[in-house]
C-alpha positions in Angstrom: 136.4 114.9 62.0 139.0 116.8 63.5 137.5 118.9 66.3 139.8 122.5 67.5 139.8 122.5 70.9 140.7 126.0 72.5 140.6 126.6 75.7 142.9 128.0 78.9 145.8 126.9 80.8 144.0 127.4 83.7 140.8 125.5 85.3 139.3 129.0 86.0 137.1 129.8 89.2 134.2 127.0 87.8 134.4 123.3 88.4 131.9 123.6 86.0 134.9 124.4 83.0 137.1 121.5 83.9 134.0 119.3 84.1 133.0 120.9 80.4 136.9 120.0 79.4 136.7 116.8 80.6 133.2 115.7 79.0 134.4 117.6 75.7 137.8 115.3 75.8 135.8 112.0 76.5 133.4 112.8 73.9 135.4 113.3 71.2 137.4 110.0 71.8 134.2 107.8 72.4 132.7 109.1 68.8 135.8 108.2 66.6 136.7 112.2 65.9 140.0 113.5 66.8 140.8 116.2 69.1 143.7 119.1 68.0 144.6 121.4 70.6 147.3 123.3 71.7 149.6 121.0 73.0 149.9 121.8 76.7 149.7 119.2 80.3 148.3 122.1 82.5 144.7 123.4 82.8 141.6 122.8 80.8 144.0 122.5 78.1 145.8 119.0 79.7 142.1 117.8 81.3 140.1 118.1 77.3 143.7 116.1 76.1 143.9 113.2 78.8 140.1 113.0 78.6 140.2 112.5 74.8 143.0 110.1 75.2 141.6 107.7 77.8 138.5 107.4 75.6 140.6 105.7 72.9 140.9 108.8 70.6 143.2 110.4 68.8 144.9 113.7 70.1 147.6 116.4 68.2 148.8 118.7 70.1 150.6 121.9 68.3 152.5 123.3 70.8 155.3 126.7 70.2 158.8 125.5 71.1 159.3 127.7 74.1 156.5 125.6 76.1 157.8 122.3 75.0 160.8 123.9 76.8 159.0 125.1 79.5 158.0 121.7 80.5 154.2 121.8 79.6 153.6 119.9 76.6 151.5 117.0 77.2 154.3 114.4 75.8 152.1 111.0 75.2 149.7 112.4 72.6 149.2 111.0 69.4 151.2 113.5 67.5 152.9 116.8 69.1 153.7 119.3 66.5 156.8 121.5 67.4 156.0 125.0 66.1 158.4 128.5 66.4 155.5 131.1 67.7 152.0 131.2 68.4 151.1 132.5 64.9 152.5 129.2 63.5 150.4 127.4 66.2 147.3 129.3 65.7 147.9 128.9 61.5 148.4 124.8 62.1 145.3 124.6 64.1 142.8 126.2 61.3 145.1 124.2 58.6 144.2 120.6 60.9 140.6 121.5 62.0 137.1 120.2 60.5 135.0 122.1 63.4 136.4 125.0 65.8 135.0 125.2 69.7 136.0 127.7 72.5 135.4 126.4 75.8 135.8 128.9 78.7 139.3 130.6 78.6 141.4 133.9 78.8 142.8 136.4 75.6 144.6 133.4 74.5 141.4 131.6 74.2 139.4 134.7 72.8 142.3 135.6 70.0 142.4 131.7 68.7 138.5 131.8 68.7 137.9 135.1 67.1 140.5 134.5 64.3 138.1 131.9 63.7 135.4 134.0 63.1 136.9 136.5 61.4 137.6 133.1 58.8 133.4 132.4 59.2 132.5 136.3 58.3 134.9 136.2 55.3 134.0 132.8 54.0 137.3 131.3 54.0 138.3 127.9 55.0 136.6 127.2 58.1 132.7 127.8 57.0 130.3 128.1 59.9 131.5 125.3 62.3 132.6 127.5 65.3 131.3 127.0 68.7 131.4 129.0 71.6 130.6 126.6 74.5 129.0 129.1 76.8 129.1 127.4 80.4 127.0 129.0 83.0 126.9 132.2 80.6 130.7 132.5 80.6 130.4 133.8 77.1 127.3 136.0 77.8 129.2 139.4 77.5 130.9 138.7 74.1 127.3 137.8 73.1 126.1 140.8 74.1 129.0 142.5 72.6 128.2 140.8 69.2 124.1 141.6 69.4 125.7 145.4 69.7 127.8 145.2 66.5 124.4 144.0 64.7 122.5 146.5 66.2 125.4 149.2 65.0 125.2 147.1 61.5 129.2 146.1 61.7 127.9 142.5 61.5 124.1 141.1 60.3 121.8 138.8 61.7 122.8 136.5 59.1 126.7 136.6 60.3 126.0 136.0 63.7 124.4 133.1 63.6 127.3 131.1 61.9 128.5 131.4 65.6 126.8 129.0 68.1 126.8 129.6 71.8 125.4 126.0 73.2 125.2 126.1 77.0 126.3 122.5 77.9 128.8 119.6 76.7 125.7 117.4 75.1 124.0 120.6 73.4 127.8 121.1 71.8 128.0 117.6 71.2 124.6 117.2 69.1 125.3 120.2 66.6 129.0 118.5 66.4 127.7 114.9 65.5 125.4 116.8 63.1 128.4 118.6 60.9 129.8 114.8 61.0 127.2 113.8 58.6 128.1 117.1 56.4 131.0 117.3 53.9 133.8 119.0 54.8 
């Protein structure tokens, strides 16, 4: 299975996130399941990619041109896709992923992650595997922000809970293992 990694370019003000990066990477390269991410050395982004790596798994990295030129790529990945703009990154992503998870992250994290969901609510390619990995409630407000949009009826019960928030690396991991005895 290949499991979406998103996730920031920064460690943010929580050990607790890298740690959750770093747990995420190993996992996914101890179970046999491939990581795609998006492509970069630096942050949570370079810590869930090295992880993966040194556990023996597979990593693809689809990273826009401009940060291959930048110097950020992570260069020793199983396959680095060279892409023109973070729409065609995005669009590569979805087109490579089996199961979609947001660890803790900024807009970039929360655009990549929503477009997800947006995919969930209108039953298009990605079905209902999209994970919000909520460490130490980092994802608390967008919950919130969701439970309102039911309340207001802009989204149903029944919509929201395509979208899981676990609250650690081995809850994540248990639901993931689950979709790998699924079909895709």
């Amino acid at each position: 299975m290949n499991v979406v990694v998103y996730c920031g370019s920064n460690y943010g003000t929580d050990p607790a996130f890298a740690e959750a990066a770093t747990a995420l990477g190993t996992w996914i390269g101890a179970s046999g399941n491939r990581l795609v991410y998006g492509g970069s050395s630096v942050g949570c982004m370079g810590l869930v990619a090295r992880a993966c790596l040194a556990a023996g798994g597979e990593v693809y990295g689809v990273e826009p041109h401009f940060f291959i030129e930048q110097g950020v790529a992570q260069m020793d990945l199983t396959r680095l896709y060279d892409v023109q703009t973070m729409s065609e990154r995005k669009a590569k992503m979805i087109e490579l992923g089996d199961a979609f998870v947001a660890l803790p992250g900024g807009v970039g994290t929360m655009e990549e992650i929503t477009e997800v969901m947006v995919r969930v609510h209108l039953e298009l390619d990605v079905r209902d595997r999209c994970f919000l990995l909520n460490v130490d409630g980092f994802y608390d407000p967008f919950v919130q922000l969701l439970d309102s949009m039911v309340e207001k009826r802009f989204l149903s019960e029944a919509e929201l809970a395509k979208f899981r928030f676990p609250r650690t690396v081995a809850e994540l991991t248990a639901e993931l293992a689950g979709l790998e005895a699924l079909p895709l």
